[in-house]
N, C-alpha and C positions, 0 to 999 in steps of 0.2 A: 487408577488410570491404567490405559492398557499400555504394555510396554513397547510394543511393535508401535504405537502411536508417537510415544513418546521418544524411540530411535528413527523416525522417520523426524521429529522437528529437531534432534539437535542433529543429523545427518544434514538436513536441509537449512543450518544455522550454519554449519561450518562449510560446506559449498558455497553458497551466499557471500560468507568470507571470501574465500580463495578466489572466487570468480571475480568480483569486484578489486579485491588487491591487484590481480592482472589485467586490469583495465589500461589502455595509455590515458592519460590528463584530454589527450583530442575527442575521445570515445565517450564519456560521459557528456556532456549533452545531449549526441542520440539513446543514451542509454539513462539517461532522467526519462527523458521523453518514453521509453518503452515503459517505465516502472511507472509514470502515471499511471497508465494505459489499464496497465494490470491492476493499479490501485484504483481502478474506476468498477472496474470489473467485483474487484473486492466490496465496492461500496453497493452494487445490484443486490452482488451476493447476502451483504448485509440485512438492507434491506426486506430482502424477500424471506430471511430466516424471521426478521423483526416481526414480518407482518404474520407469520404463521405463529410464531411464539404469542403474540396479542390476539388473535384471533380462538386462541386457544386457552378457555375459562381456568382451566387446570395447571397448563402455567407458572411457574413459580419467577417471584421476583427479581429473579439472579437472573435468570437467562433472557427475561427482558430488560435488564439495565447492561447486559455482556452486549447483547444487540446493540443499545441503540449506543452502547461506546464504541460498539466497532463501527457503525455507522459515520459517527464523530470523529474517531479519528481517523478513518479511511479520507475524508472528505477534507480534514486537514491536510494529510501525506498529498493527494492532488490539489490543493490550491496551494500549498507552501512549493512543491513541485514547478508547479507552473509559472508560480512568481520567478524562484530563481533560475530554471530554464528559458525566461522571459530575459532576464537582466543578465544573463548571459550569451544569450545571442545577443542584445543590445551592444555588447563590446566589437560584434563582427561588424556592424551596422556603417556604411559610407556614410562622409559627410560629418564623420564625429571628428575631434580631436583633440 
C-alpha cells in the first residue's frame, strides 16, 4: 500500500474526529443530514466502480465483493441516517406532548 495513501486516511480519521467532537448537540441534525448527502454520493460512487469491476472478465473476486459491500453499506449509513434524522426532528414537531 502506498504510504502518502495511507497518511491521507489516518489524516482524514483524525480530522473527522476533531470536527465532529466540536460540533454543538443543536448542529448535528443539519450535519446528519449533510453526511447522508455525501454518503449518497458515496453510493453512485460505489456503484459505478461495481459496474466497471463486473463488466470487466478479468476482474478478480475481491474487488467485486469490496464493491458491492461498499455498495451495502453506503446504502445502510443513508437509510440508518435518515431514520434517525427522521426521529429527531419528530421531537421538534407541534402538537406533540
Amino acid at each position: 500500500m502506498d504510504p502518502l495513501l495511507l497518511f491521507v486516511f489516518v489524516l482524514a480519521g483524525f480530522l473527522g474526529v476533531e470536527l465532529i467532537a466540536k460540533v454543538p448537540s443543536q448542529l448535528h441534525t443539519p450535519l446528519m443530514s449533510g453526511t447522508n448527502a455525501i454518503s449518497g454520493i458515496t453510493i453512485v460512487g460505489a456503484m459505478s466502480v461495481a459496474a466497471v469491476t463486473f463488466a470487466r472478465r478479468g476482474a478478480g473476486r475481491v474487488a467485486a465483493v469490496l464493491g458491492f459491500a461498499a455498495i451495502v453499506l453506503a446504502a445502510i449509513n443513508v437509510v440508518g441516517g435518515y431514520l434517525v434524522t427522521d426521529r429527531m426532528l419528530g421531537m421538534f414537531r407541534a402538537g406533540k406532548r
